[in-house]
C-alpha positions as CSV (number, residue, x, y, z in Angstrom):
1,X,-131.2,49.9,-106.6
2,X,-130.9,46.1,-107.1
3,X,-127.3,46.0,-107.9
4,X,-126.4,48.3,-104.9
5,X,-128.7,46.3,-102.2
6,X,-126.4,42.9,-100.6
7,X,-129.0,40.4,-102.6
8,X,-128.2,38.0,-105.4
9,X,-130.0,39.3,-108.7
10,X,-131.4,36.9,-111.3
11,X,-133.3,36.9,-114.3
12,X,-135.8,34.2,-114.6
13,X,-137.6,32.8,-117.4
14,X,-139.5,30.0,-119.1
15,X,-138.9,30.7,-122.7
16,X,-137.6,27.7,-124.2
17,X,-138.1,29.6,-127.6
18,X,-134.3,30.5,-127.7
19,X,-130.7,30.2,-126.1
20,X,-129.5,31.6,-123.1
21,X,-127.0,33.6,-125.0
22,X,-129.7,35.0,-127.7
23,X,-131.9,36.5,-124.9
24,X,-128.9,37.8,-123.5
25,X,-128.2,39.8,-126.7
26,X,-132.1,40.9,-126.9
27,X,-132.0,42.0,-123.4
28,X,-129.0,43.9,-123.0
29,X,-130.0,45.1,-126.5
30,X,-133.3,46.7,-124.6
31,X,-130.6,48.4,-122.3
32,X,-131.1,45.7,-119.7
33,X,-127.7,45.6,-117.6
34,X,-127.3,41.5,-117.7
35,X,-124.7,39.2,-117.3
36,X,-125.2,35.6,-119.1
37,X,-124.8,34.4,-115.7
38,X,-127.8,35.7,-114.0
39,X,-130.1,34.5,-116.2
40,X,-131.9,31.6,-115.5
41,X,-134.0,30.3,-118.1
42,X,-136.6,26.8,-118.0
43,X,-133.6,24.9,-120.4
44,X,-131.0,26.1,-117.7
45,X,-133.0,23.7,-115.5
46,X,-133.5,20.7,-118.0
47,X,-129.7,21.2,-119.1
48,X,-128.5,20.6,-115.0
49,X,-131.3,17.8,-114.7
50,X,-130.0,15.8,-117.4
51,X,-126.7,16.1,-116.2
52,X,-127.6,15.4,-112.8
53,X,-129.3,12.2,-113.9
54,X,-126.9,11.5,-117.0
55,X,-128.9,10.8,-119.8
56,X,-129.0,11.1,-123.0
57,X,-132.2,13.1,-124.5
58,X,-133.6,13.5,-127.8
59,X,-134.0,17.3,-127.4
60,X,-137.2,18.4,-129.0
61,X,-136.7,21.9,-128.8
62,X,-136.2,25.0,-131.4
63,X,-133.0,25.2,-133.1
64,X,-132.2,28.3,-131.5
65,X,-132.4,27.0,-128.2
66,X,-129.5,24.2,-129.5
67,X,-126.5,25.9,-128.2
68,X,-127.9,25.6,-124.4
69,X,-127.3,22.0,-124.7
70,X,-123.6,22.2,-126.2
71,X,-121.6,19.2,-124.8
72,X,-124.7,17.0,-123.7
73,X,-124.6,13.3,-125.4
74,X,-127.8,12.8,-127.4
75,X,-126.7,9.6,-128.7
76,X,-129.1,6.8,-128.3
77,X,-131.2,8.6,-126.2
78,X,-132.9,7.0,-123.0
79,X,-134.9,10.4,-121.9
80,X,-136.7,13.8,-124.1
81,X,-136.6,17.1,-123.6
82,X,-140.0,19.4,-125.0
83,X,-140.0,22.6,-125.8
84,X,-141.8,25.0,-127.9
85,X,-140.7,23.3,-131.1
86,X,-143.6,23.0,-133.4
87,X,-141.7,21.5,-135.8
88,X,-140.9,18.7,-134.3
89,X,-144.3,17.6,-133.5
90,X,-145.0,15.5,-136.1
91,X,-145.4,11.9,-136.2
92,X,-142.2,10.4,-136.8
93,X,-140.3,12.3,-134.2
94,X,-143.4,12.0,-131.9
95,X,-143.2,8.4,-132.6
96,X,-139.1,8.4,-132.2
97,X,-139.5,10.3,-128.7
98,X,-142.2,7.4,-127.3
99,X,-140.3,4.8,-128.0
């Protein structure tokens, strides 16, 4: 009924667990009719903040969520992005992402 009604649809999230494109497979995989364009996910926002403020952010965030930041500098960073990304919670990077 959605697609037939004069609205915009969207599917929003805040899983920063994995990329755009792999919840696009897991979704349409569950039989969900979904373009990559309509979803909207918690790293779609941090990806068009940090180009709106070009930075360069030391992205501690899962590996799988990677590809959703393809073509954003992370040299020499002056900003950091958190996710869920327990593995990066140590204290080195913690230490590397205060400074």
């Amino acid at each position: 009924r959605l697609r037939s009604a004069p609205v915009t649809v969207r599917f929003v999230t805040n899983t920063t667990k994995e990329s755009k494109r792999d919840l696009l497979e897991r979704l349409t995989g569950l039989g969900f009719d979904i373009a990559e364009n309509e979803i909207f996910t918690s790293l779609t926002a941090a990806r068009n903040l940090l180009e709106q403020q070009q930075v360069r952010p030391l992205l501690l965030v899962d590996e799988k969520a990677l590809p959703d930041f393809t073509g954003i500098g992370t040299d020499d960073p002056n900003a950091v992005v958190v996710g869920l990304a327990p593995e990066h919670f140590h204290y080195e990077m913690m230490n590397r992402a205060f400074r």
